[in-house]
C-alpha positions as CSV (number, residue, x, y, z in Angstrom):
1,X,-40.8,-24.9,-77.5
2,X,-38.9,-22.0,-79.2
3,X,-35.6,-23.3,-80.9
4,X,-34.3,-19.9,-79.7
5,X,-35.1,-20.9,-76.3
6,X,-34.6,-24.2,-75.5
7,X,-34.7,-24.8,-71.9
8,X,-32.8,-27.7,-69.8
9,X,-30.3,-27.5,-73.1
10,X,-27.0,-26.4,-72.1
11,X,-24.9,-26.6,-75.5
12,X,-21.6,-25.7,-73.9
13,X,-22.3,-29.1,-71.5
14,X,-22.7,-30.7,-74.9
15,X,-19.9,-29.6,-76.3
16,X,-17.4,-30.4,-72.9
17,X,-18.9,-34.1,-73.4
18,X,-18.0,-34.4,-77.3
19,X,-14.2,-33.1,-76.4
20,X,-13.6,-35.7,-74.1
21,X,-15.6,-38.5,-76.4
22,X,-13.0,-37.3,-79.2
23,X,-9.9,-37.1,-76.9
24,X,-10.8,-40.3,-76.2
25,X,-11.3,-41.5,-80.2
26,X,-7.8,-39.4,-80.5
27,X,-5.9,-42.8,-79.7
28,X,-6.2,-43.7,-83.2
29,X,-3.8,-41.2,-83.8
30,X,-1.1,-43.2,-81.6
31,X,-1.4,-46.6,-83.2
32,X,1.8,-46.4,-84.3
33,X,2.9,-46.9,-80.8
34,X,1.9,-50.3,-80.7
35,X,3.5,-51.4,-83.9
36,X,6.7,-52.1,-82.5
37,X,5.6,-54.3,-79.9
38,X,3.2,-56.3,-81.8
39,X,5.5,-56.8,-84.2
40,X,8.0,-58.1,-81.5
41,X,5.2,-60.2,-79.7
42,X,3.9,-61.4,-83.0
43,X,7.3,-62.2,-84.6
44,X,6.1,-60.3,-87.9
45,X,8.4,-57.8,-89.4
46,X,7.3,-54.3,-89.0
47,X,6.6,-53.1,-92.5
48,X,4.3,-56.5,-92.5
49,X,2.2,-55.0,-89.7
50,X,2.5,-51.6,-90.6
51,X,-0.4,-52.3,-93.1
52,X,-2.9,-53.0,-90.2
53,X,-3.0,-49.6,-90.0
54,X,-2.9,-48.5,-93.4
55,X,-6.0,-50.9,-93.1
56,X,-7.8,-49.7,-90.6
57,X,-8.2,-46.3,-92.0
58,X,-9.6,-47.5,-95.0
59,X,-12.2,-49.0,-92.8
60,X,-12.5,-45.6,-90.4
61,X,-14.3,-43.6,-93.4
62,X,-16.7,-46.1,-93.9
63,X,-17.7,-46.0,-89.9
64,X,-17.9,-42.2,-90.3
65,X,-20.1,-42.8,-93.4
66,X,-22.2,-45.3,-91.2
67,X,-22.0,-42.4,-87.9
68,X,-23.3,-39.9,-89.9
69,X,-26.3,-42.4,-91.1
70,X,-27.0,-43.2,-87.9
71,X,-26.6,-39.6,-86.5
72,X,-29.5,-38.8,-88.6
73,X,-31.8,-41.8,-88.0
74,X,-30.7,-42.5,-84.4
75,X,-29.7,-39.1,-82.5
76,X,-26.0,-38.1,-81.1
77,X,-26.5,-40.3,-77.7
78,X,-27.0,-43.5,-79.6
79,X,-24.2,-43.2,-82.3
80,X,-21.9,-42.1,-79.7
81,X,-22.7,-45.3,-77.1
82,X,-21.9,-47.8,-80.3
83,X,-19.2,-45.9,-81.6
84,X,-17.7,-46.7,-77.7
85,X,-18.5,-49.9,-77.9
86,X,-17.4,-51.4,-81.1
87,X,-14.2,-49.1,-81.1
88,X,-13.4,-50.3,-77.0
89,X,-14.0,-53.9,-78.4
90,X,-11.7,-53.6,-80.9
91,X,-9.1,-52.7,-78.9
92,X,-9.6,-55.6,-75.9
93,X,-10.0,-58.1,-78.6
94,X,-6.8,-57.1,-80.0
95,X,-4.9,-58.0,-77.0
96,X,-6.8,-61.2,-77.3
97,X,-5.4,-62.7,-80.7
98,X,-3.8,-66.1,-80.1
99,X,-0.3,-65.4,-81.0
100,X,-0.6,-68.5,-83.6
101,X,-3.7,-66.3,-85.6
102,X,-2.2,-62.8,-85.9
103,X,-4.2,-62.6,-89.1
104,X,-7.2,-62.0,-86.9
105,X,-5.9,-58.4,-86.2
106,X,-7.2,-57.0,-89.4
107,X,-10.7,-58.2,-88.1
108,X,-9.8,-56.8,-84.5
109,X,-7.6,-53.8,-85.0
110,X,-8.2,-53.0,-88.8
111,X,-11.8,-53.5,-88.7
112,X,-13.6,-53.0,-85.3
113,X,-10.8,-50.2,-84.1
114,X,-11.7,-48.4,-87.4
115,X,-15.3,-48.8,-88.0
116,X,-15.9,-47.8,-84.1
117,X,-13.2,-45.2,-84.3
118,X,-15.3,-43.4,-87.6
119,X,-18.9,-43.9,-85.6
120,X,-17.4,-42.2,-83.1
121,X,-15.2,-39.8,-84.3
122,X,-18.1,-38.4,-87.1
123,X,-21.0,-39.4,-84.5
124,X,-20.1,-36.6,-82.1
125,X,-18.4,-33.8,-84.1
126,X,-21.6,-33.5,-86.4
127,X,-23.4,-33.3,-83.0
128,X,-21.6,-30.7,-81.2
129,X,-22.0,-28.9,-84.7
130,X,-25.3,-29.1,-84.9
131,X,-25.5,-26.9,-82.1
132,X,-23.4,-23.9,-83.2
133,X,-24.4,-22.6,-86.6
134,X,-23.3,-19.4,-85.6
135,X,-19.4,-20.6,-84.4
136,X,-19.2,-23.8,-86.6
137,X,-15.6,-23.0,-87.2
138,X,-14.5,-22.6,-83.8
139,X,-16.9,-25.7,-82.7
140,X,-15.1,-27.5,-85.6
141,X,-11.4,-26.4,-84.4
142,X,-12.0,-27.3,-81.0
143,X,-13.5,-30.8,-81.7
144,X,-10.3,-31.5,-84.1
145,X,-8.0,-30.1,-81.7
146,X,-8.9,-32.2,-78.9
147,X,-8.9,-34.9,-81.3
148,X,-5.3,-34.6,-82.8
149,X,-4.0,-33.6,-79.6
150,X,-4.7,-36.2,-77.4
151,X,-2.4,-38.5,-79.4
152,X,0.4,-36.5,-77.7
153,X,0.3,-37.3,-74.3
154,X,-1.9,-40.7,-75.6
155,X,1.0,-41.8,-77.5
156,X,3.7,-41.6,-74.6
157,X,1.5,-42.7,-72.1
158,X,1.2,-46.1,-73.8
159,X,4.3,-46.4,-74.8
160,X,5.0,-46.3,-70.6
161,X,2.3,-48.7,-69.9
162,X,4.0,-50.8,-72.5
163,X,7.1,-50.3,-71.0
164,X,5.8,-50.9,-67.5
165,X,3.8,-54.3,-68.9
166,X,3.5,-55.5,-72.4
167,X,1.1,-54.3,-75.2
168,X,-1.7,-56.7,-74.6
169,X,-2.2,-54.5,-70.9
170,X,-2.2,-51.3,-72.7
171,X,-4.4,-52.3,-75.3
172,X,-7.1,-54.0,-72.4
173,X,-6.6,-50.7,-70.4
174,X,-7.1,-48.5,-73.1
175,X,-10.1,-50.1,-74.5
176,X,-12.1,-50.2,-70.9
177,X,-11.1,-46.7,-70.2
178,X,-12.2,-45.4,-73.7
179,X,-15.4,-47.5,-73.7
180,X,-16.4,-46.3,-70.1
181,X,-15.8,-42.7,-70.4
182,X,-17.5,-42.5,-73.8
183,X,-20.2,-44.0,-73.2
184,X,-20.3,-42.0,-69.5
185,X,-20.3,-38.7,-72.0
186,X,-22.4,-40.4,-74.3
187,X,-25.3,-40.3,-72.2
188,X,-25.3,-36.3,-72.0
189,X,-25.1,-36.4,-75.5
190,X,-27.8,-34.9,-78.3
191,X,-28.7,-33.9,-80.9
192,X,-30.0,-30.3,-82.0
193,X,-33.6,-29.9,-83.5
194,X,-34.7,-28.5,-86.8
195,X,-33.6,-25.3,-87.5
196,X,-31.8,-24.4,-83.8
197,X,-30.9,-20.5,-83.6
198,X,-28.9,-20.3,-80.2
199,X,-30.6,-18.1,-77.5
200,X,-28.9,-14.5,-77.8
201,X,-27.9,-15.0,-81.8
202,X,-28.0,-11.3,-83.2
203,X,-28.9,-11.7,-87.3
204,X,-26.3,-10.3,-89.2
205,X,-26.4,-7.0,-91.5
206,X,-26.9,-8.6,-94.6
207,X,-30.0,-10.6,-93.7
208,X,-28.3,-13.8,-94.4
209,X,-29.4,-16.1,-91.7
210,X,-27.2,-19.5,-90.0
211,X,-26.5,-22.7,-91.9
212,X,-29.3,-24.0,-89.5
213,X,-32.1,-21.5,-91.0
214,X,-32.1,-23.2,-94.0
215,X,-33.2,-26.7,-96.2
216,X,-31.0,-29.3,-95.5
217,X,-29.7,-31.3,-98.7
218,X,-29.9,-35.4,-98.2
219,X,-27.5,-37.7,-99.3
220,X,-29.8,-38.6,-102.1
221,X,-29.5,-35.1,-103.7
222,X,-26.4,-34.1,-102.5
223,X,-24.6,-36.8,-104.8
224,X,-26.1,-35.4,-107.8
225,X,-24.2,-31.6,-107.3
226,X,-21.0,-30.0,-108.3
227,X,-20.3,-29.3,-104.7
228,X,-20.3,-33.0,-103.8
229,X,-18.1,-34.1,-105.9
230,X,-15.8,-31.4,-105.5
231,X,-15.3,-32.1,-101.6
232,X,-15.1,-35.5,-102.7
233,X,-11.8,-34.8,-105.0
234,X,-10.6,-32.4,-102.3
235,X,-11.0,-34.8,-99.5
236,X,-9.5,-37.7,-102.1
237,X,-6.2,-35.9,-103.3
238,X,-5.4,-33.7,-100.5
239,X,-3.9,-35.9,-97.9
240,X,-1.1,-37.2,-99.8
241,X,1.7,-36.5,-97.9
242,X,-0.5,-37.5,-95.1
243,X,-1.2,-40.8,-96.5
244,X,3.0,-41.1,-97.5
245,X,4.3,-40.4,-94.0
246,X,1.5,-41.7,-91.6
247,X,2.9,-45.0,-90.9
248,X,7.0,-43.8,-91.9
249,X,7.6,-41.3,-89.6
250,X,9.7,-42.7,-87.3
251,X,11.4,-44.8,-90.1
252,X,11.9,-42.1,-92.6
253,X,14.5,-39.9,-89.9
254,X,16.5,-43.1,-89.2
255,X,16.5,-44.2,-92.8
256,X,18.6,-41.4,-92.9
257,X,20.9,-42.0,-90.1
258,X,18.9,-39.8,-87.4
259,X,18.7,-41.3,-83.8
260,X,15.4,-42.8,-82.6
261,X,14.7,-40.4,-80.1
262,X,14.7,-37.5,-83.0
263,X,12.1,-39.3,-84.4
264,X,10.1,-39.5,-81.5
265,X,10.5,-36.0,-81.2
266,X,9.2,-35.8,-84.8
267,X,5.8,-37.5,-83.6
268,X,5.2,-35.0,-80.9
269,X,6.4,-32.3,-83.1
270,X,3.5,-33.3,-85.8
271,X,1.0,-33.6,-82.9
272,X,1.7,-29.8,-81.7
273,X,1.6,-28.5,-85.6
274,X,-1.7,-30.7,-85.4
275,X,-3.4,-29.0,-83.2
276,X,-2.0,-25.7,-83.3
277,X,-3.5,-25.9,-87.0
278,X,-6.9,-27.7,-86.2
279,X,-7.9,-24.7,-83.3
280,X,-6.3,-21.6,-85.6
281,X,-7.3,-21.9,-88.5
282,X,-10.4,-24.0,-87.6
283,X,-11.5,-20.4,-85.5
284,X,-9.9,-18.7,-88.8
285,X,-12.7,-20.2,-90.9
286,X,-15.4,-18.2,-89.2
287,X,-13.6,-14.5,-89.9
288,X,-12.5,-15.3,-93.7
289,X,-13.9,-18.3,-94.9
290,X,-13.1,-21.8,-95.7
291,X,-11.1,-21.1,-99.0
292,X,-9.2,-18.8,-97.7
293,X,-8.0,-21.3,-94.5
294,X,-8.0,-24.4,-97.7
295,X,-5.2,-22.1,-99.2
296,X,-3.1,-21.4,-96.0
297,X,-3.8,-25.3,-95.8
298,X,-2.3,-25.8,-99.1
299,X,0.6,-23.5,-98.7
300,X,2.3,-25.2,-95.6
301,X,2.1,-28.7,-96.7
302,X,3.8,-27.4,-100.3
303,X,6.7,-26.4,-97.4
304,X,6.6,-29.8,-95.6
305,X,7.2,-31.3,-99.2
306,X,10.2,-29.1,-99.9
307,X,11.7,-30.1,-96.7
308,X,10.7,-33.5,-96.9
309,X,12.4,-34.2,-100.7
310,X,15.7,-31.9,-100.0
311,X,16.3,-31.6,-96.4
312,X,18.4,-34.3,-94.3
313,X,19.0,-32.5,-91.1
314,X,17.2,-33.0,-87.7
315,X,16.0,-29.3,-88.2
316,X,14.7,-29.3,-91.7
317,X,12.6,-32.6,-91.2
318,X,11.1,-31.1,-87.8
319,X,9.7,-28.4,-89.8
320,X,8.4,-30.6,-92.5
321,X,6.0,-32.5,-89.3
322,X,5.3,-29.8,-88.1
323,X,3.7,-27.7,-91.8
324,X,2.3,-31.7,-92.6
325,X,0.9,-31.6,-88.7
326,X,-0.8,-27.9,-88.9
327,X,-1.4,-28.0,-93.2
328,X,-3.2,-31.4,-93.0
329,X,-4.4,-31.1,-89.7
330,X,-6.5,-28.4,-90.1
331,X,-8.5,-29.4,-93.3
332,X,-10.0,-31.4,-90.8
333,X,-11.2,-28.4,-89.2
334,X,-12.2,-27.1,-92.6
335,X,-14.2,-30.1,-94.3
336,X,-17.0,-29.8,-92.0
337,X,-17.4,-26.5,-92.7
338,X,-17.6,-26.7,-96.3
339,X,-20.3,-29.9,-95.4
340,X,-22.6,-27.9,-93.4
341,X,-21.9,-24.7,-95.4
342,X,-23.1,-26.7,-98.6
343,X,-25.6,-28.7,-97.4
344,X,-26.7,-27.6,-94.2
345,X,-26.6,-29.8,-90.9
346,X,-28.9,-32.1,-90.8
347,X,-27.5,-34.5,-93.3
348,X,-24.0,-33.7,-93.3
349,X,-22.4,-36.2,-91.7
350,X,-24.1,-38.5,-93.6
351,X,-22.5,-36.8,-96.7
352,X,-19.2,-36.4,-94.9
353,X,-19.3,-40.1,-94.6
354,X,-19.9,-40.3,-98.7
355,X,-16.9,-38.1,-99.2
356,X,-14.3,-39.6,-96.8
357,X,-15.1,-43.0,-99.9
358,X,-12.7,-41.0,-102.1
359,X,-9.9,-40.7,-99.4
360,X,-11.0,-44.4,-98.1
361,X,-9.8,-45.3,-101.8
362,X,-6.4,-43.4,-101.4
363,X,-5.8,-45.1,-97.9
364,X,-5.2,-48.1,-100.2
365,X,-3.8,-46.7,-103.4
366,X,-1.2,-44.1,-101.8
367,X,0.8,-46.3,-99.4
368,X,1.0,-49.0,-102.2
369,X,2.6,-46.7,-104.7
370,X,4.8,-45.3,-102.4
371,X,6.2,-48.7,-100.8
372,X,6.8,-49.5,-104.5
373,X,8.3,-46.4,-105.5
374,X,10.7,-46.6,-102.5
375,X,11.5,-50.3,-103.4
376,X,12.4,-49.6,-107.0
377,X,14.4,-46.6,-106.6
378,X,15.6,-46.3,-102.9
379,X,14.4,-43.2,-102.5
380,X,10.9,-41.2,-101.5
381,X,11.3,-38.6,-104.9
382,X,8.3,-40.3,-106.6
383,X,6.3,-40.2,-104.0
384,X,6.3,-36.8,-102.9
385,X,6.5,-35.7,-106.7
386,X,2.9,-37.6,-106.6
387,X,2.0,-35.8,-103.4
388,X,2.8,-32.7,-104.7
389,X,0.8,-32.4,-107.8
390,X,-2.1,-34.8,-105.7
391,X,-2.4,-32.1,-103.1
392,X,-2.4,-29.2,-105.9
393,X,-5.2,-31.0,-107.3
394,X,-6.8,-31.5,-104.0
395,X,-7.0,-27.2,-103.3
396,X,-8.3,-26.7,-106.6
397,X,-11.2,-28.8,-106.1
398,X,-11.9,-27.6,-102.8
399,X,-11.6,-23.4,-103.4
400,X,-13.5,-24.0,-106.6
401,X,-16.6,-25.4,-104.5
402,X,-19.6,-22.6,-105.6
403,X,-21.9,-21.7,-103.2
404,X,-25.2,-23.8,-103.3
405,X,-28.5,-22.2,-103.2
406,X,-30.7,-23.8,-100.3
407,X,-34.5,-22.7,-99.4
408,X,-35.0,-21.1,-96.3
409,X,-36.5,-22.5,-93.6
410,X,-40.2,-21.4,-92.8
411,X,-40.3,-18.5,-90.8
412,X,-42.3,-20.5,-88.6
413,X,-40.2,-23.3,-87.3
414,X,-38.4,-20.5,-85.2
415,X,-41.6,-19.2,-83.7
């Protein structure tokens, strides 16, 4: 069968299932809206249980490490049905915690809710990439978009439900309805062969052929390059400002005297930068590179931290979420690209996985100098002094990524 010609194959089908697995996955981006209530239900103050999710995402890159092993051994249908399950399992057995053993949540939430989340989240977008080489960045966008996005109607929805009920219903009913529809998806779901050249593709003038056409670099190689560790410090030092505000953004607008339903507002106002950043510049990648799009990546969260350490009015701080929402957002768009475009596709999310263990390590080390920072000096100016020369460091590693040499393909796997 031709790879340029693969009948029965319908990639834009593929594609439709993979957005809705990942809007699905998106919920992780809404955790903060059960803090509050299991904090109330659990009687633990909510700093205390903020760290379960400062916990969990220091388990989610090692479940993307694990999805993009098991994307490669397994195929996209299989990673995406255990991704569904151990991430919907995570979040029933949440509401299940015997209110005398909350300690179990960093098993239940921290652990299963991450790991699942990561097989998930890095199952299916190296999947759906596999099968556009020649739109990766759009591909790319549109999986991140629907990803960050859904947390904005996610988020409200089950803070009604919570409303309505209690958080153990909305965790139950999020966890069946996630489990079901992604493993419903999941089932449409695979992965692209060897060296796929969609049906149509015109070559372009210079000869250069698709990420696809050429060697794929494994893991076991891959480690060994400048390029690898490169991403790796990008993807490490980058998110700081992320990492700062991820779990404060609510608390830092009324720590300074803002009403609750401003901060709120800030949420949703991240979200929109989000995905307004993930879909641009994601598509933007494909007409001027992935540098280019780092940079503009670079730029806006360098104006979130300007707003963040000197503004204290409703206005200023709303633009600070929304540059963090659209400047971090979108390097989620970008770091696939720079995978795929380093070391083609067949591996990458394995080596995705590999990089995320230098942001896994900042999950841990960030928060923790930041909650110590703010509890010796009352204030966030160490920490986004950190975040700002962190996230310099973080686009220097990633624009100074040289282009790695890969073998073509033999002209025969496309015959």
């Amino acid at each position: 069968m031709s790879t340029k010609d693969l009948q029965g194959t319908n990639r834009s089908a593929i594609l439709i299932r993979g957005l809705i697995v990942l809007v699905c996955a998106g919920i992780i981006n809404a955790t903060s809206v059960f803090v509050t209530p299991l904090a109330a239900y659990y009687g633990w103050d909510p700093s205390a249980i903020a760290n379960i999710g400062t916990t969990m995402l220091t388990f989610w890159p090692i479940g993307s490490l694990l999805g993009g092993k098991l994307l490669q051994k397994l195929g996209g249908k299989t990673v995406v049905l255990i991704g569904a399950i151990v991430f919907g399992t995570g979040l029933i057995t949440t509401a299940m915690v015997p209110i005398g053993n909350p300690g179990m949540l960093y098993f239940t939430f921290s652990f299963l809710i991450g790991m699942g989340n990561g097989i998930t989240y890095c199952g299916t977008m190296y999947c759906v990439m596999g099968w556009f080489p020649d739109k990766k960045g759009l591909a790319t966008g549109l999986c991140m978009a629907f990803n960050g996005g859904s947390s904005a109607f996610l988020a409200p929805l089950c803070a009604g439900i919570t409303a309505m009920s209690n958080v153990k219903v909305t965790l139950i009913s999020c966890g069946v309805v996630a489990m079901v529809v992604c493993i419903i998806c999941g089932l449409g779901i695979k992965s692209a062969p060897v060296g796929y050249v969609p049906e149509g593709y015109v070559p372009s003038a210079s000869g250069e052929g698709l990420v696809s056409q050429y060697e794929s670099i494994p893991i076991s190689k891959a480690w060994k390059t400048r390029q690898f560790w490169l991403q790796l410090g990008a993807m490490a030092f980058f998110p700081s400002f992320y990492l700062i505000m991820f779990s404060r953004f609510s608390m830092f607008m009324t720590d300074k005297g803002i009403d609750l339903a401003y901060a709120t507002l800030g949420v949703s106002i991240y979200n929109v930068g989000n995905v307004v950043g993930r879909l641009g510049l994601g598509k933007l990648t494909d007409n001027i590179g992935y540098k280019k799009v780092y940079g503009v990546c670079w730029a806006l969260c360098m104006v979130c931290g300007a707003c963040l350490l000197t503004g204290n009015s409703v206005t200023t701080i709303l633009i600070a979420y929304f540059c963090l929402g659209a400047g971090f957002g979108s390097t989620n768009s970008v770091y696939p690209v720079i995978t795929t475009t380093s070391f083609g596709p067949i591996y990458a999310g394995n080596i995705y996985g590999f990089a995320l263990l230098g942001y896994m390590a900042m999950t841990q080390i960030i928060p923790r100098v930041t909650a110590a920072s703010i509890a010796a000096t009352g204030t966030y100016n160490i920490a986004f002094v950190m975040a700002f020369i962190l996230c310099t460091l973080g686009v220097l590693c990633g624009c100074s990524i040289p282009k790695l040499t890969r073998k073509r393909l033999d002209d025969t796997a496309n015959k």
